[in-house]
C-alpha positions in Angstrom: 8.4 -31.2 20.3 10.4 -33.2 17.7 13.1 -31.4 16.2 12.7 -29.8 12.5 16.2 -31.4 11.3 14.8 -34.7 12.5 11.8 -34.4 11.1 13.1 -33.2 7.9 15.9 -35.9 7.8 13.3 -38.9 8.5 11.2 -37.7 5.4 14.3 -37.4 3.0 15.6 -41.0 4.2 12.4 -42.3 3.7 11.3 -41.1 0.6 14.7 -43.2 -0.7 13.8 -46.1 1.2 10.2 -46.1 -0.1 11.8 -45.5 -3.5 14.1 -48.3 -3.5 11.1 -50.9 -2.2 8.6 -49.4 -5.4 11.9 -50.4 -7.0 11.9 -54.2 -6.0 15.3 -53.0 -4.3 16.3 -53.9 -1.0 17.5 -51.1 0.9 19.3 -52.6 2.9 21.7 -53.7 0.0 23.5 -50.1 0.5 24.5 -50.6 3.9 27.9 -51.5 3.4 30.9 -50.9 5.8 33.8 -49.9 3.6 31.7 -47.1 1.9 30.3 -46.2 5.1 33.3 -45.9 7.0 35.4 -44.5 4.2 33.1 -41.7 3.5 31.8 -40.6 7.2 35.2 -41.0 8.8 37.8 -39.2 5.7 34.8 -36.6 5.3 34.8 -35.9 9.0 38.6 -36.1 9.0 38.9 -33.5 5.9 36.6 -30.8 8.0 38.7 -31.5 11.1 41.9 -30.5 9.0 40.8 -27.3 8.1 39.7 -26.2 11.6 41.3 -25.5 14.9 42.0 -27.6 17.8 39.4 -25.0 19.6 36.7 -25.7 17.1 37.2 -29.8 17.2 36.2 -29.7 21.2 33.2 -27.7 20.5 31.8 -30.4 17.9 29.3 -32.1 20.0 28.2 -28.5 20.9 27.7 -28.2 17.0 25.8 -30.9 16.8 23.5 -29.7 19.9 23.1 -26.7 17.7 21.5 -28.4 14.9 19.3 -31.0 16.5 18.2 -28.7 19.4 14.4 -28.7 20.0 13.1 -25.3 18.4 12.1 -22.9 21.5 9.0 -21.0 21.3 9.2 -17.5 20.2 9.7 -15.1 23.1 10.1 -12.0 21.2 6.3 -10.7 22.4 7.3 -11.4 25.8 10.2 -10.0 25.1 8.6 -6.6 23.8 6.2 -6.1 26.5 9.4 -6.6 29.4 11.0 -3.7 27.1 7.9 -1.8 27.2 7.8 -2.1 31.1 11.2 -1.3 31.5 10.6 1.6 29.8 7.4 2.5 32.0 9.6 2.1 34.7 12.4 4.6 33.5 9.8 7.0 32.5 8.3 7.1 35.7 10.9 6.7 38.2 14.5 7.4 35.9 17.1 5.0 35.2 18.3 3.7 38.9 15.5 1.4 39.9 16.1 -0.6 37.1 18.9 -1.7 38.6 16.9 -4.0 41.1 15.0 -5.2 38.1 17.8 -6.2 35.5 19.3 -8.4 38.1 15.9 -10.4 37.8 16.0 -10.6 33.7 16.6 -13.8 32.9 18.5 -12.9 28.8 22.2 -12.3 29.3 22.4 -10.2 26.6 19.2 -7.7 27.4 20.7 -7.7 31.6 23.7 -6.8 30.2 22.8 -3.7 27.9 20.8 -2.7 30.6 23.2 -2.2 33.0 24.9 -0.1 30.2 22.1 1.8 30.4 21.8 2.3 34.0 25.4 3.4 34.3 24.6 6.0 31.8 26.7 5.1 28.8 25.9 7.6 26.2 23.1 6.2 23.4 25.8 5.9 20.6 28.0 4.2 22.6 25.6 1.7 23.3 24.7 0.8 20.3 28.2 -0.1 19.3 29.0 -1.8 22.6 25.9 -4.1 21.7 26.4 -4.3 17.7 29.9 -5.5 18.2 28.6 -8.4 20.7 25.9 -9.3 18.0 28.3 -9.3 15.0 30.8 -11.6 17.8 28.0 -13.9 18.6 26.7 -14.4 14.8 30.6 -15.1 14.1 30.9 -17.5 16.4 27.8 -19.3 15.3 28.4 -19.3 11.9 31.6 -21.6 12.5 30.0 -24.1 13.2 27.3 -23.5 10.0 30.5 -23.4 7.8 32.0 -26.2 9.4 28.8 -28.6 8.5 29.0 -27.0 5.2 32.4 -27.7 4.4 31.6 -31.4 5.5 29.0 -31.3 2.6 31.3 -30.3 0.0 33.7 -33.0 0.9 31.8 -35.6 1.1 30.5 -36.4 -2.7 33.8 -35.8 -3.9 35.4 -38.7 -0.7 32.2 -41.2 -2.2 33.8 -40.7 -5.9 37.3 -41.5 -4.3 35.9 -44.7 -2.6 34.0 -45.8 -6.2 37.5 -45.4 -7.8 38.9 -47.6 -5.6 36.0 -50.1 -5.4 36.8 -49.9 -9.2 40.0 -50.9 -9.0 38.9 -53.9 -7.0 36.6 -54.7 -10.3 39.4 -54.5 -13.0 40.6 -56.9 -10.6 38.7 -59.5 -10.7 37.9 -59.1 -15.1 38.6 -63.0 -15.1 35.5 -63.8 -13.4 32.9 -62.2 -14.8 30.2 -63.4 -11.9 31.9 -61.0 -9.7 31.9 -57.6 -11.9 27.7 -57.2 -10.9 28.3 -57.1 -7.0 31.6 -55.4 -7.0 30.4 -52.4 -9.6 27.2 -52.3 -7.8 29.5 -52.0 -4.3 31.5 -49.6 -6.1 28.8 -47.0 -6.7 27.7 -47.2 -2.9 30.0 -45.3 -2.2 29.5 -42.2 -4.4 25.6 -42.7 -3.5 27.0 -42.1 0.7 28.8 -39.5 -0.2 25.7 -37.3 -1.9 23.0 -38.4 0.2 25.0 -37.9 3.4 25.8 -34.1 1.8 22.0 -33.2 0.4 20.6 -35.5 3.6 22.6 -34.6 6.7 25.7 -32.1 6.2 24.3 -29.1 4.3 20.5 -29.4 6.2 22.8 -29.2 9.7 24.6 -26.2 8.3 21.1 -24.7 7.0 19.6 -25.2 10.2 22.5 -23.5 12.4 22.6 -20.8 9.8 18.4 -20.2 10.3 18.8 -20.0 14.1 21.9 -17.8 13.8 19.7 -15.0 12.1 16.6 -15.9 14.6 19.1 -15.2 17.5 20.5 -12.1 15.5 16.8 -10.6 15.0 15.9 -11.0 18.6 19.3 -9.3 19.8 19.1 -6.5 17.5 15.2 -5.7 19.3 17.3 -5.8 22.4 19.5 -3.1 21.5 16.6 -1.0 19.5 14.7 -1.2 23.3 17.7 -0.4 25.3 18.5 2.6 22.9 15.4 3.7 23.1 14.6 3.3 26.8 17.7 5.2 27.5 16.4 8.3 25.2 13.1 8.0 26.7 10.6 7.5 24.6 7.1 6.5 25.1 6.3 3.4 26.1 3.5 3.5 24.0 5.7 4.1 21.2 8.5 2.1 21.6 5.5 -0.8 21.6 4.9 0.2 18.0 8.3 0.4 17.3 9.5 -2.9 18.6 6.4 -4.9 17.1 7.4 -3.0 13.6 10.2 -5.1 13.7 8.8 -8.4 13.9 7.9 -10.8 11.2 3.8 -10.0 10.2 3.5 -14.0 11.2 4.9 -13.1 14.6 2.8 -9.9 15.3 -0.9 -12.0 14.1 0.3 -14.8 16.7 1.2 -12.7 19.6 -1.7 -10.6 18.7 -4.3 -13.9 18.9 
């Protein structure tokens, strides 16, 4: 499956480049090194100088973030293996699911489990788990923020390089068949600098941000099954419960 951000990207770029040819433009006409350089490389450079040394080797991670292929939904598998576990608990108590959590394939639900097992009070629990989902979400969103920073930067770094393509033009005043290509090189750079924002940065950050609070949902079922497993409620119930917290698009797909 092709990527969202990709998909989304393609349309924007193209829509400009069909624009520009209804225009009698040729598109190609923008593709100009000094603008391109100037604005990728200083924006890029700008983000980098606000961040860590730890967050500049985790960059192409970043990137992997945003242009991952979108995995399916697992939360209705994931509700009916909460929903056995808590069959299991019910019917034989909290020790054989020791056997089973080694075979769970989510860190974070193996991991609460085994909580569980080694009877760590409900309450307790909870907060164990809430603090690793408030970690996790802050550690995802600095890369969202990076991105976004990157897209606040970069109109400004395209007005920077039209000032000095401008300087170029007051230049070259005594030759007046120059001013048309070196105004018109001028602007490319302030047009990089806002489509590479509204095209690339901010969608990246967007995107990051979107599967931050998809990861955040399906952790905070985790902890609501655990919890609940571990007080020993019906599984019939905690089935309700669990698909209560789904999106209504979620519960009509794993429901067809």
């Amino acid at each position: 499956m092709i990527p969202a951000t990709f998909v989304g990207m393609a349309l924007a770029i193209g829509s400009l480049v069909a624009t520009m040819l209804l225009e009698g433009t040729n598109p190609l006409s923008i593709v100009l090194l000094p603008p391109l350089l100037l604005v990728f490389g200083a924006t890029l450079g700008a983000a980098v100088a606000g961040s860590t040394t730890a967050d500049v080797r985790r960059l192409g991670s970043w990137f992997r973030m945003a242009f991952a292929a979108e995995r399916p939904s697992t939360t209705g598998s994931l509700v009916a293996q909460l929903v056995e576990l808590a069959t299991l608990a019910r019917k034989e108590g909290m020790l054989p699911l020791e056997n089973r959590a080694r075979r769970v394939e989510d860190p974070f639900l193996r991991s609460g489990l085994q909580l569980a097992i080694d009877a760590v009070p409900v309450e307790q629990l909870r907060r164990v788990l809430d603090r690793e989902i408030a970690a996790t979400r802050d550690d995802d969103l600095v890369a969202a923020r990076f991105f976004s920073k990157m897209g606040g930067y970069a109109p400004t770094v395209g007005i920077i390089g039209t000032v000095v393509g401008l300087v170029q033009v007051l230049k070259s005043l005594e030759d007046p068949q120059l001013l048309g290509p070196l105004v018109a090189g001028a602007f490319v750079a302030t047009l990089w600098g806002v489509l590479s924002a509204n095209f690339i940065w901010l969608p990246m950050s967007a995107k990051i941000r979107r599967n931050a609070d998809l990861r955040r949902a399906q952790m905070e079922l985790i902890v609501e099954g655990i919890c609940e497993i571990l007080a020993g409620t019906n599984p019939r119930a905690l089935r309700e419960k669990l698909r209560a917290m789904l999106p209504p698009s979620e519960v009509r797909l794993n429901a067809a």
